[in-house]
C-alpha positions as CSV (number, residue, x, y, z in Angstrom):
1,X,97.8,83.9,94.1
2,X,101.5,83.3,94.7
3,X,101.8,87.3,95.1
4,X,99.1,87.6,96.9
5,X,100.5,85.1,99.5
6,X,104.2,87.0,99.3
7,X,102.5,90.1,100.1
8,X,100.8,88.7,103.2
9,X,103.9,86.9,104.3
10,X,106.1,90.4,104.0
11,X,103.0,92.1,105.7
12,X,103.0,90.0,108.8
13,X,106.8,90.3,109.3
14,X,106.5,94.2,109.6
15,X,102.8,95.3,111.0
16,X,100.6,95.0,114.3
17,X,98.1,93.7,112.3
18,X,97.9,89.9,112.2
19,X,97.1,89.2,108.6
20,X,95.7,85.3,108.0
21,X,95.0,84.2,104.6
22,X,92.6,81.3,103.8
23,X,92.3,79.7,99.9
24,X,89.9,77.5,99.7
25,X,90.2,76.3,96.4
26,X,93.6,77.0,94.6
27,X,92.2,79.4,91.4
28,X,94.1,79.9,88.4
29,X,93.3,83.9,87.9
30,X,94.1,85.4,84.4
31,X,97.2,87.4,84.0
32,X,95.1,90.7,83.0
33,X,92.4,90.1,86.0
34,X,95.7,89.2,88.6
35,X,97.2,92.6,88.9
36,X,94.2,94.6,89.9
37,X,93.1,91.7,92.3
38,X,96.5,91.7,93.8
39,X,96.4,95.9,94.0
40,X,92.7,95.5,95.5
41,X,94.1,93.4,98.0
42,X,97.3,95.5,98.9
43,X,94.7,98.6,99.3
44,X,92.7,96.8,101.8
45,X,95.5,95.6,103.7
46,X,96.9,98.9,103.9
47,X,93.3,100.8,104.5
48,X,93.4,98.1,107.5
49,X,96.9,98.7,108.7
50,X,96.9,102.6,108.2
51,X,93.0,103.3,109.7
52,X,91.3,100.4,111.4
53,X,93.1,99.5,114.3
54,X,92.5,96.1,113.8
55,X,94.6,93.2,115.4
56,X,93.3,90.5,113.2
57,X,92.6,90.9,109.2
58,X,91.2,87.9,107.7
59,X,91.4,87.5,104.0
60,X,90.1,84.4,102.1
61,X,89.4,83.2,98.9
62,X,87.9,80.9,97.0
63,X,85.9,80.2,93.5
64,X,82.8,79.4,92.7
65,X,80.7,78.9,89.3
66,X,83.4,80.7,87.4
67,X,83.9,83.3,89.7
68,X,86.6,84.7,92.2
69,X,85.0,85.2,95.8
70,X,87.3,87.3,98.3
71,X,85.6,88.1,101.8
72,X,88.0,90.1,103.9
73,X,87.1,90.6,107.5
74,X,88.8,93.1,110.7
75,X,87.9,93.7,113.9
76,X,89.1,97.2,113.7
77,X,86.9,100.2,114.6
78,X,85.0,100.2,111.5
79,X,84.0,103.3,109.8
80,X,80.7,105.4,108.2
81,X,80.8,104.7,104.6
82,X,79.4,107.8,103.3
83,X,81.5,110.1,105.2
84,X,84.3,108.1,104.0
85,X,83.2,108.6,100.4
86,X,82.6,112.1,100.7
87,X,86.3,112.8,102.2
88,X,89.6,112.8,100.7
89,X,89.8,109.2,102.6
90,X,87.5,107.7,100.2
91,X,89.7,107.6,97.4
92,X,90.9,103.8,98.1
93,X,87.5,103.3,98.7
94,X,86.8,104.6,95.0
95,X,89.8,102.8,93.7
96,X,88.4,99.7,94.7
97,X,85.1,99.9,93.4
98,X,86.9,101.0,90.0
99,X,89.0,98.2,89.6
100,X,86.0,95.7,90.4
101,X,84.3,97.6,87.3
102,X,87.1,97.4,85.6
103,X,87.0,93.2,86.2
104,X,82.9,93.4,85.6
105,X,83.0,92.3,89.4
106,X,80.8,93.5,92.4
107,X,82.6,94.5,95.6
108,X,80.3,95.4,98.9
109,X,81.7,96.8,101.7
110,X,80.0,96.5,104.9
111,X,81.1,98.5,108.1
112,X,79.9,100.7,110.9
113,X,81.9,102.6,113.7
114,X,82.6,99.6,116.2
115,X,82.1,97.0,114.0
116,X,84.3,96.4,111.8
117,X,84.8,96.2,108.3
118,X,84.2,93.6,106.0
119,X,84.6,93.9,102.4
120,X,83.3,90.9,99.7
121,X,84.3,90.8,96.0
122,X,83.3,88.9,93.2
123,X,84.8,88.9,90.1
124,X,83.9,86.5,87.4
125,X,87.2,84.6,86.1
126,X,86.0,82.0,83.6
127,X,88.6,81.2,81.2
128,X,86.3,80.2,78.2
């Protein structure tokens, strides 16, 4: 979480967008499971900062019954999901839901023009 929380820091000294980050619950996140969170994260930040036209990206995080849970929430313009898949845009998008397969996680991604995007991932993280 500790490069997670650089990242953000770095963010906010050089963007429009106003990035807050919320932990609930501290989570130890295993080394092989922290580098694709981490680039998850850095592609939603940068999806927000480079399309949105958000001025307030919320990202938080917590745990819960061996499991990672990351909500992320704008109040950008939003955006039609399916065009975005079908486009040469929708890359990150795919990049995303590759890595959560990759973590045997579940990301949804809900957003409409005007409304916003939020995106939610859950990844389970149980060390046993």
């Amino acid at each position: 979480m500790e490069a997670i929380r650089e990242f953000i820091n770095q963010m906010n000294t050089k963007q429009s967008v106003s990035i807050q980050l919320f932990i609930v619950k501290e989570i130890v996140i295993p080394r092989e499971k922290e580098i694709h969170i981490f680039r998850m994260i850095q592609e939603i930040v940068h999806n927000t900062i480079k399309h949105s036209g958000a001025s307030i990206l919320q990202i938080g995080f917590s745990e819960e019954g061996g499991h990672l849970l990351c909500l992320t929430k704008d109040d950008g313009k939003g955006f039609d999901r399916e065009k975005a898949l079908a486009g040469s845009h929708g890359l990150g998008l795919r990049s995303l839901e590759s890595r959560c397969e990759i973590l045997n996680g579940v990301l949804t991604l809900d957003s409409a023009p005007g409304e916003g995007t939020n995106y939610f991932i859950k990844i389970p993280i149980n060390l046993g």
